[in-house]
N, C-alpha and C positions, 0 to 999 in steps of 0.2 A: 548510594544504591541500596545499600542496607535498610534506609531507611524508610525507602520508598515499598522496599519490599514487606517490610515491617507494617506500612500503612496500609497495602492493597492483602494482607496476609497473604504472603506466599514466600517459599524460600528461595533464597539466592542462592538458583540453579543453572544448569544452563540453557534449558529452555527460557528462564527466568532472563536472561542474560541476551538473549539472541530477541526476545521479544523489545527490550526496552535499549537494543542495537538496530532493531527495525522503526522502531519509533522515531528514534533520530535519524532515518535514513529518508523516511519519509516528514520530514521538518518540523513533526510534531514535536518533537522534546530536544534539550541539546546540552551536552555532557561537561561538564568542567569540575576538574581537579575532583571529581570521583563523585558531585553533584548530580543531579539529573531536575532537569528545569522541563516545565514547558513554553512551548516557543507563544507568539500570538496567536499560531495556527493553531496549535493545541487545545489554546483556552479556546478558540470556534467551535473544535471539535465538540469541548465540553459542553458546550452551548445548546442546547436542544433547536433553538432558532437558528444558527449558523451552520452548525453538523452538516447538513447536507453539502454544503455549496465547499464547505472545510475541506469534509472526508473528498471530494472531486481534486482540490486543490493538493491535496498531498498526494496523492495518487498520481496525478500525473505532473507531480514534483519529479518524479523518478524517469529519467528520460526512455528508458526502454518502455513504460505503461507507455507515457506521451507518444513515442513511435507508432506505437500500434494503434493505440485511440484513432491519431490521426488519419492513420491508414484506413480505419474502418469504421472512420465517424457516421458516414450514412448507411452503414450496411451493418448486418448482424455479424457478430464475431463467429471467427471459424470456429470447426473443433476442437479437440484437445490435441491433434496431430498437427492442423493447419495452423495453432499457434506456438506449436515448438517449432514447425517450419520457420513461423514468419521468427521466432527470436533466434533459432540457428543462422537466417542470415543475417542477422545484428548484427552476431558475432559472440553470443549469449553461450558459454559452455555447458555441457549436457547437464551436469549438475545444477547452474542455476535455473536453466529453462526447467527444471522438474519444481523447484522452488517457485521461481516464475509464474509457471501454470498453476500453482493454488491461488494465486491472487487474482486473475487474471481466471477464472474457470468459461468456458464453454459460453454462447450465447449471452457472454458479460450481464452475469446477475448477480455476480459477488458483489463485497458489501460497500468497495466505491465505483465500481459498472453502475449501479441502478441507479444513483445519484448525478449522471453526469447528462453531458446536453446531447442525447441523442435520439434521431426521430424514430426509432422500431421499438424508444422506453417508454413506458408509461410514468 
């Protein structure tokens, strides 16, 4: 990890820490013995030609995004109240629904919302 952090110049902080814990959470990169690799989804990401279809695919790696995508594949995403509803009954505790919703913002225009197969996106 050190080293990684050493490449991207930044310090091994903990934001540093929780960033490249969500990476592997979403299949991009994957940890061993104090390592950090990227997966083959990862290298897509890097990919300026694959990126789009990647950043979709890690996204709703994460079954709670999948949940909701699916729920509101033809329709615009609620607000920011209608989607802590909808992960409150997930089962999503208030803590991560507030995490949750930055990923996941309003109208899904975040950065893998706009990417994905839906008919109200451009």
């Amino acid at each position: 990890m050190e080293q990684l952090a050493a490449y991207l110049q930044k310090a091994v902080s903990s934001p540093f820490r929780v960033r490249v814990s969500s990476a592997r959470m979403f299949g991009i990169t994957k940890n061993e013995k104090g390592q950090v690799h990227l997966t083959e989804l990862g290298r897509m990401i890097a990919d300026p030609k694959t990126e789009p279809a990647a950043r979709a695919e890690a996204f709703l790696s994460v079954e709670l995004y999948k949940a909701i995508f699916e729920k509101y594949r033809k329709f615009t995403l609620p607000g920011t109240s209608g989607l802590e509803s909808e992960m409150q009954a997930l089962g999503v505790s208030s803590k991560h629904r507030r995490l949750g919703i930055r990923t996941v913002p309003a109208g899904g225009t975040g950065p893998y919302c706009s990417k994905m197969d839906h008919p109200h996106r451009q």
